[in-house]
N, C-alpha and C positions, 0 to 999 in steps of 0.2 A: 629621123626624129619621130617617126610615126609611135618607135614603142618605145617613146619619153611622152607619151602623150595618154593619158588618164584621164576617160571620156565619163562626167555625171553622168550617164542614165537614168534620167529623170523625167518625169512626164512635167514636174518642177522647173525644168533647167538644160538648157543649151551650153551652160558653161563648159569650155574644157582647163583643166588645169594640167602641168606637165609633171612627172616627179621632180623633177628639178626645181619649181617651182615650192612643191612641199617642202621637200629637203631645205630651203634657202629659209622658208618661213619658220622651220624647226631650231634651225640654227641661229636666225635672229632670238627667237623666243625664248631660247635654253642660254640665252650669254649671262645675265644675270642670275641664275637659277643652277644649283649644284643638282644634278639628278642624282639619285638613289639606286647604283646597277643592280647590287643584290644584298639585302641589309644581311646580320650578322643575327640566325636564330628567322624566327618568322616574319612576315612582311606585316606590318602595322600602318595602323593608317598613315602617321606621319610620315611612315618612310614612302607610303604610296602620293603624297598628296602634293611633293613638288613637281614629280609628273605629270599630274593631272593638270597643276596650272597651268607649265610647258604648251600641253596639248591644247587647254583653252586659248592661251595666246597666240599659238599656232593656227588655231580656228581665224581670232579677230584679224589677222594680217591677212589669212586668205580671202577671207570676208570683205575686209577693206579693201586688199589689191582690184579684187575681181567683180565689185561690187554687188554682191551676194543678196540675195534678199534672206528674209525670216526664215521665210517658207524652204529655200535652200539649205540657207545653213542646217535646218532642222531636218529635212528629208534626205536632200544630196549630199551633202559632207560626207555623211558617214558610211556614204557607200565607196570612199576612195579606200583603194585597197592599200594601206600603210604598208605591208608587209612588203611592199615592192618599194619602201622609202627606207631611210635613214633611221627613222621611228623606231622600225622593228628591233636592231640590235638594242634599245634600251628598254623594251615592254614585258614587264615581269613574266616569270612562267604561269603563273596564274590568268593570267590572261590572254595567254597564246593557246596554241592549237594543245589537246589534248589526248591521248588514247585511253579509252578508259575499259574499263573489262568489270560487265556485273557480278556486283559483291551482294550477300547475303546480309552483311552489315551497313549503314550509313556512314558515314564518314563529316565527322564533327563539323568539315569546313563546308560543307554541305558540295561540293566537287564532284561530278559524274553521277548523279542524280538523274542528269537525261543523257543520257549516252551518243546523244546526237549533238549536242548544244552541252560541253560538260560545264560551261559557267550560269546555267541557269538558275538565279536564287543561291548561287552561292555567297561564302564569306567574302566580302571587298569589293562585291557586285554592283555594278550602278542600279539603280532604280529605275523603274519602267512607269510610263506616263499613260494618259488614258488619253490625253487630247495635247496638243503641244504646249510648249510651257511659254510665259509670257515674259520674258525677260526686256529690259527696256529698250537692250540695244541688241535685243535680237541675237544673243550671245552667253551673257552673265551675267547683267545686273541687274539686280529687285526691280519686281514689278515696280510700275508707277502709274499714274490715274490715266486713264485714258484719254481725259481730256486733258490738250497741249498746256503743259505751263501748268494745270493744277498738281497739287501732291495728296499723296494717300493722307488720310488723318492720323495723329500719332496712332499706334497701335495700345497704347495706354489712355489714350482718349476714350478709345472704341470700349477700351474695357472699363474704365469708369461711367462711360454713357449708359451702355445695352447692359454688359454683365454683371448688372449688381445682385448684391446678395439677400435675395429677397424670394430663394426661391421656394418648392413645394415637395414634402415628399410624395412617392411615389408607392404607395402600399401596395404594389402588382408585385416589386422587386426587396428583395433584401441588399445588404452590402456584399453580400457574399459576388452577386452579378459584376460587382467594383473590383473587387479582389480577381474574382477568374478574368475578368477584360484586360486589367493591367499586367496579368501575367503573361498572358496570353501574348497582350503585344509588345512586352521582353521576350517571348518564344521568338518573332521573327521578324524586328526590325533596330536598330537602331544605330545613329545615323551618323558617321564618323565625322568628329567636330574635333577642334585641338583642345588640349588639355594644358592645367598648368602642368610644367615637367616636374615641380614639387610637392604636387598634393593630388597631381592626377582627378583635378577638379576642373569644373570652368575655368577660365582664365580669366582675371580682371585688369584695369588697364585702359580699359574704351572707353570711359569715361572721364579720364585725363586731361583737363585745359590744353588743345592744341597739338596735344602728342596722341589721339587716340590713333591716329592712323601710320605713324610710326613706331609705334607698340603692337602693333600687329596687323598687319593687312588686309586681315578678314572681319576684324572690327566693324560693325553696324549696329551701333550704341542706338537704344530708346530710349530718345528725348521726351523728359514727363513734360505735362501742361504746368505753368510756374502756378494755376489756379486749383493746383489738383487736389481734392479732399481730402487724403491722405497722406503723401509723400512729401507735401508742401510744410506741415507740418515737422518736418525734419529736416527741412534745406534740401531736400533732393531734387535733382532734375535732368540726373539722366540710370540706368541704367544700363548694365554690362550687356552685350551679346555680343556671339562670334560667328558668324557664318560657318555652313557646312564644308567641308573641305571637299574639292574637284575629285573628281575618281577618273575611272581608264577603264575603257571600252576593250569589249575581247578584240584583241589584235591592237589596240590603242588607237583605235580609230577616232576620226575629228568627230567635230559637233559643240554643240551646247553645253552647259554648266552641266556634271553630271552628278551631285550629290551620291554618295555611294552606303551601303549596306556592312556592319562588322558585326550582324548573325545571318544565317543563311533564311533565305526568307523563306520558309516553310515551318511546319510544324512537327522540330524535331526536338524537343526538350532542350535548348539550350539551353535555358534559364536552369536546370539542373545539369547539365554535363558539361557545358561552357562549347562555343564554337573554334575551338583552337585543342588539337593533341596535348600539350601542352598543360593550359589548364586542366584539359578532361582525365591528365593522367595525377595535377598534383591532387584533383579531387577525392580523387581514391584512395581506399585503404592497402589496395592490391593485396588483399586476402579474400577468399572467398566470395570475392565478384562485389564487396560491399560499398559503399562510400563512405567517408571519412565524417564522423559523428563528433560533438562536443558532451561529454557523459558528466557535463556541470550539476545536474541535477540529481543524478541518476542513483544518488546514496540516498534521496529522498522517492526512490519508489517511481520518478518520472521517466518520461520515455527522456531521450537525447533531443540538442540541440543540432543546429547547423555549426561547422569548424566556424574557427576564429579567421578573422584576418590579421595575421601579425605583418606580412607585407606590405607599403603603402596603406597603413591605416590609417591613413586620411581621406582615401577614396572614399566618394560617397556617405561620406561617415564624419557626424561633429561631434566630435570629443570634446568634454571638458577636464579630459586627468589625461596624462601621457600612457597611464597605464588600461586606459579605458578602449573596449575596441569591441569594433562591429561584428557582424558575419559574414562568411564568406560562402557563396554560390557558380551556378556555372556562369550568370552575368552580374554587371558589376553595381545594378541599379539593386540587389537584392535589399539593402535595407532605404529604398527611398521613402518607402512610407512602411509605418508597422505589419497592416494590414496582409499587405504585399509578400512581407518576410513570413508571416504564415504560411504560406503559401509556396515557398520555396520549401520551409522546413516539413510539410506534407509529403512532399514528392521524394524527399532524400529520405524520411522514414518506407515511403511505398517500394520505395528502390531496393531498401535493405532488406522490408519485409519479402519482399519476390525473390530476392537472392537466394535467402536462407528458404524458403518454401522449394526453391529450385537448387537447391545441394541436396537437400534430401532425398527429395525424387530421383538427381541425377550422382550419386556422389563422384561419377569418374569424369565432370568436368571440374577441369582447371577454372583459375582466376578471370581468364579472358574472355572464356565462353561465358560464365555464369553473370560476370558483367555485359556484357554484348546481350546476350539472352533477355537478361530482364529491362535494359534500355531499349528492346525493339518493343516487349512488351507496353515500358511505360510511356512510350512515343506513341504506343496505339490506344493506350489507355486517354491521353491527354487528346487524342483526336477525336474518339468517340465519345468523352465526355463535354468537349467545343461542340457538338455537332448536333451533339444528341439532348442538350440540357440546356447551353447559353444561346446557342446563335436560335433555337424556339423563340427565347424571349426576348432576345434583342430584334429580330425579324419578321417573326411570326410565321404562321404557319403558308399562307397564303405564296409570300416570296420563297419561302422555303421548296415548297413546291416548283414555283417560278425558274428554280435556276438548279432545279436538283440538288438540293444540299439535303436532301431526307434520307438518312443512310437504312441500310437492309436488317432490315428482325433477322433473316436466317441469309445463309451461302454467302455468295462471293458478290462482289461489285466489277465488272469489267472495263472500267470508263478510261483507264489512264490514256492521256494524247502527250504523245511526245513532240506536238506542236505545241503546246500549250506552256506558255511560258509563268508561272506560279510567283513570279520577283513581287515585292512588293512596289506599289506605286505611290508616286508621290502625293499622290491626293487623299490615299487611303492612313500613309503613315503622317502626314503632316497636318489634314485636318480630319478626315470622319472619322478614325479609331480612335481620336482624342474625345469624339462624344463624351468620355467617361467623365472628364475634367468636371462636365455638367453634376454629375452623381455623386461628387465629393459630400461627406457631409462635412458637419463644422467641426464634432465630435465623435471619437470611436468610442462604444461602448462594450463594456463586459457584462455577461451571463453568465447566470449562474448554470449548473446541470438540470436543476429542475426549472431553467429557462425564468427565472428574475432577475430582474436588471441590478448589476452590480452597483456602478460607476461609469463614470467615464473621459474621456481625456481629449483637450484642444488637439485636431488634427493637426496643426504647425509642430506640437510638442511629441510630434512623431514619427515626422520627415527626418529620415537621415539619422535617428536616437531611435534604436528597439531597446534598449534598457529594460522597459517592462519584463519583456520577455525570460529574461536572467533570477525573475521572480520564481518561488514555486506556486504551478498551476493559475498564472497568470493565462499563458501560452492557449491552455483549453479555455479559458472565458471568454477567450477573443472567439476563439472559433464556434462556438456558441453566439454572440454577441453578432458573428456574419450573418447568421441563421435568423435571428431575430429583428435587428436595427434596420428600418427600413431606409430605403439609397434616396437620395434626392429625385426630382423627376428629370427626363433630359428637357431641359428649355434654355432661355439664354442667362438665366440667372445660374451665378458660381459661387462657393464661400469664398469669404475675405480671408480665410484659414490660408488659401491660395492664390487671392490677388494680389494681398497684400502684407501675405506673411512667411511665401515658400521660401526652404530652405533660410530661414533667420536662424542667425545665430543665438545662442542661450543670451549672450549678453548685450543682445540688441532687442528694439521693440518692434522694427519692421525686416520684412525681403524685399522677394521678389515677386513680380506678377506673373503666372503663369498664365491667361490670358493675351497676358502680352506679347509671350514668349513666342504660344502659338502663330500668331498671325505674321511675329516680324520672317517668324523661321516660314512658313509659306510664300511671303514675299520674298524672300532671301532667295527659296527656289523655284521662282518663276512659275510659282501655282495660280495659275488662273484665276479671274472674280467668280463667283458664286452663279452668277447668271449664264457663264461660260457650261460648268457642269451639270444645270438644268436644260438647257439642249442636245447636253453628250446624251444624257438619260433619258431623252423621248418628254420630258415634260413641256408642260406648256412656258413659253418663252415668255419672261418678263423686261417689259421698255421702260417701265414709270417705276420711281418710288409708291404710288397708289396701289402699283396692281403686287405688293408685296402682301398686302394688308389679307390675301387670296389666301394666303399661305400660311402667316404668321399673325401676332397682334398686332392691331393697328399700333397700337402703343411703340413697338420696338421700331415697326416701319416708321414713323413719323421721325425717331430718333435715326435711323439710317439717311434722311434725308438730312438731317442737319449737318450728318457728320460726312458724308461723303459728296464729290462732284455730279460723280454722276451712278447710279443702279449699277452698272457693272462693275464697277470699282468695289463693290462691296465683299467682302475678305468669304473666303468659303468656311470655312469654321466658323465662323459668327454667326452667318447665317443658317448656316447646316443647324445649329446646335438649336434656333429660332425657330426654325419650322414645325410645324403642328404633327405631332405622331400619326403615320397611317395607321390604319384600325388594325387592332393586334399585332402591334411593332413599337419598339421603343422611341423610335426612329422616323425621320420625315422622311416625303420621298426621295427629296438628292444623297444623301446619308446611305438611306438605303438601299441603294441603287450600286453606290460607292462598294459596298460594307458586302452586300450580296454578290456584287464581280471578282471583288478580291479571295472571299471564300472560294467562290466555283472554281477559280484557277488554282486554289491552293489544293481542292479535293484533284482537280483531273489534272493537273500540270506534276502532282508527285506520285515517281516509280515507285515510292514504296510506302505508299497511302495504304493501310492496314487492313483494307476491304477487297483488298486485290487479287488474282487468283494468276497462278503461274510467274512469279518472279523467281528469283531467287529469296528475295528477303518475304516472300509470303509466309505469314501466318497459318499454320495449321485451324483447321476448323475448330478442333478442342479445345486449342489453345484460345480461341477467340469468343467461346463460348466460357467458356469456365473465366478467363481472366480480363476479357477485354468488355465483351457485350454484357457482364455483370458487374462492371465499376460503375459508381458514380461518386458525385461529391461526398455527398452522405456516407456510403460506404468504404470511404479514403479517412475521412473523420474518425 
């Protein structure tokens, strides 16, 4: 029996569990649940996410049999080796062991990046934590207050309380900072949820009298207050949401709730090439290395648009005519807000312009090099323009320093570690890169070229409708209008554009609260209170509702006291978003703490971070100088 015997090694844990014992717990778990051997075409999240539950419920039985603590389940579980269990024949190849061999090009699903570790930050990848996740029962379900018996406050409480819309601009920053943040993080995170199978939208449903949780079993509906200033005024009171879908660990190893990644978490243009061959080949023109343009304008003298989406044009996109349809990019949030879609449609022109720059120089490449060529170039274009331009003013100069993200005037950078694992974590994607939320204005406006204010338009009447765009020389006012219109400041005030009116339909008067969204989806994955992350960070520990007032307005602490049990319960987005900016940072100190870790790992955790010398995919020097070290925004413009 000895090697039926699968010893934790844990400085956590005395437990031994036997494979026999997994193997039983797998097969109890998997009786109700059809697994997915090998779907037909690429693995999608749904096809990944019945196994994920599988492996969770496989967790809670071993948990229960053996009576596991937190600390086990989170530490020791995962060091059982599945591969010696029953597991293994059903854990996708992506997840399994790998040979990989350095390539000169990246590879869309972002796969063998670290040649040691080939699932690091790839596509379908779980998400990496900074501290452990709090889940109620030590397994998978939403936080809950720390103190026995109380419950979180609605998360639409939280946000009718603290985030009202009252706040201030920020004349340091333009909107333009809002546009490069939100693209940025569609470059490399977003977070496989289920969709409706008919419009490739949210799914609705959890809202249902008594059916929400047989309508979908990831259902976790927010409940409005019946007193609510807004919503009450329409009978509402509750709120669709769906929880993140479970993922699988390389080898499908146990553990905790693992919400997982459908871009690779690095900074590789996905938001223009897409993270799947697939799309990245329907994007193309497959001529001349170019990608695939809309030349709607283009009898008036205008550059091109972004292609159509004629596929599920309902994705992300509210039509009011059948024949009305959005744009299509390499992810699928391209037209969530106007702004945003600028910003896709910059990069497919920069793509085409380097193509054609690079046939001429080179005419005896083919299609595939002159594509491949100018995507290593605009992967290092959009790094050095993150590096060198946004994360200054979102960080400042001081932490920039702090954690080396100041990239080099001349030569090479030699830092890459191939311990360093670059995934996005869940603290980073679920509450501090959402700072931006704060920056929303109420309204986008147009410039003129000699910089006078056009007009301008209710941000709701932009979410999900680029229409404007289809104008001629709308398209350049906006980006003028980045330039100019100053961004909100980050504090805890948000517009009602997006409390209370995201994603609304043309023929409704309300939405949804994105506020709210944030905080249920943090809860959802077992994101620690706020007071948890200021100890990760070295800051000083807070025990009282009083000693918030250190940090943020007495004003909002006073309202944190009303709404929560107790100071740790307090949601980390809310708070994060509250705190007072360090001197020369957008940013308080947990934020940018958060914001500054996840950078450093994303510079030294990727093989083919564009300042590197001796890879394969390295940039020549000239090449870096002439096209990389002389982009920026302005000059994309």
């Amino acid at each position: 029996m000895a090697a039926n015997l699968l010893f934790c090694q844990s400085p956590y844990t005395h437990t031994c569990i036997t494979y026999t014992a997994v193997n039983e717990a797998f097969l109890t778990a998997s009786e109700k649940t059809a697994i997915v051997s090998r779907p037909k075409g690429a693995w999608k999240p749904e096809d990944i996410a019945p196994l994920g539950e599988v492996l969770l419920h496989t967790t809670r039985i071993l948990a229960q049999r053996f009576r596991l603590s937190q600390q086990e389940v989170w530490s020791a579980l995962p060091q059982l080796d599945t591969r010696k269990t029953i597991i293994a024949k059903h854990c996708p190849d992506f997840a399994s062991s790998l040979r990989c061999i350095p390539s000169k090009y990246r590879r869309h699903d972002g796969l063998c990046n670290n040649l040691y570790v080939p699932t690091f930050a790839s596509t379908r990848s779980v998400f990496s934590r900074l501290v452990p996740p709090a889940y109620s029962d030590g397994v998978g379900d939403p936080r809950v207050s720390v103190v026995r018996g109380e419950h979180l406050p609605s998360p639409r409480a939280v946000s009718a309380t603290v985030h009202r819309d009252k706040g201030f601009h920020d004349h340091a920053i333009t909107l333009y900072v809002v546009a490069w943040g939100q693209f940025m993080d569609h470059d490399f995170t977003l977070t496989a949820t289920p969709l409706d199978p008919m419009t490739r939208n949210e799914p609705g449903g959890c809202c249902q009298p008594s059916t929400a949780n047989q309508t979908n079993p990831l259902c976790l509906p927010i409940h409005l207050p019946p007193n609510d200033p807004f919503y009450s005024t329409f009978g509402q009171s509750c709120m669709d949401f769906v929880r993140a879908f479970s993922g699988v660990r390389m080898d499908c190893r146990l553990g905790v709730r693992a919400p997982f990644n459908v871009q690779a978490g690095v900074i590789d243009a996905n938001t223009v090439y897409g993270s799947d061959p697939v799309l990245a080949r329907k994007l193309r023109l497959l001529r001349g290395g170019l990608m695939k343009m809309n030349n709607t304008l283009s009898s008036l003298g205008l550059k091109e648009l972004l292609p159509l989406k004629l596929d599920w044009p309902d994705e992300g996109c509210l039509r009011s005519f059948p024949n009305q349809y959005c744009f299509e990019a390499g992810d699928i949030r391209v037209n969530e807000q106007l702004i945003l879609t600028t910003m896709h449609t910059l990069w497919f022109r920069e793509h085409n312009r380097l193509a054609k720059s690079l046939s001429r120089l080179n005419p005896h490449w083919n299609d595939e090099t002159l594509y491949q060529e100018t995507r290593r170039i605009v992967v290092a274009q959009i790094q050095h323009i993150t590096f060198k331009e946004f994360l200054p003013l979102l960080l400042g100069e001081d932490v920039m320093k702090q954690y080396d993200l100041i990239l080099r005037r001349t030569g090479y950078w030699d830092g890459y570690n191939p311990s360093t694992d670059p995934s996005m974590t869940v603290a980073f994607i679920s509450a501090a890169f959402r700072f931006g939320h704060s920056l929303l204005p109420s309204a986008v406006e147009r410039w003129s070229a000699s910089h006078k204010f056009i007009a301008s338009t209710r941000l709701s009447r932009l979410i999900r409708q680029p229409w404007d765009l289809f104008r001629a020389g709308v398209l350049d006012q906006y980006y003028v209008g980045l330039m100019n219109q100053p961004a909100q400041a980050v504090d805890d005030a948000v517009t009602q554009e997006v409390t209370n009116h995201l994603f609304e339909p043309p023929e409704k008067n309300f939405g949804i609260d994105l506020v709210s969204l944030n905080l249920q989806r943090g809860r959802e994955m077992g994101l620690p209170g706020y007071t948890t992350y200021r100890r990760y960070c070295g800051l000083p520990a807070i025990y009282t509702f009083d000693q918030l007032g250190l940090y943020m307005s007495n004003f909002t602490a006073q309202r944190y006291k009303k709404l929560y049990s107790h100071v740790d319960d307090i949601d980390l987005w809310s708070a994060g978003v509250s705190e007072r900016p360090l001197a020369g940072s957008l940013l308080g100190p947990t934020f940018t703490c958060i914001v500054a870790t996840q950078m450093q790992r994303l510079k030294y955790g990727d093989r083919y971070w564009y300042e590197l010398p001796g890879q394969p995919s390295s940039l020549t020097l000239q090449t870096r100088e002439c096209h990389v070290r002389a982009a920026s925004f302005l000059t994309l413009i």
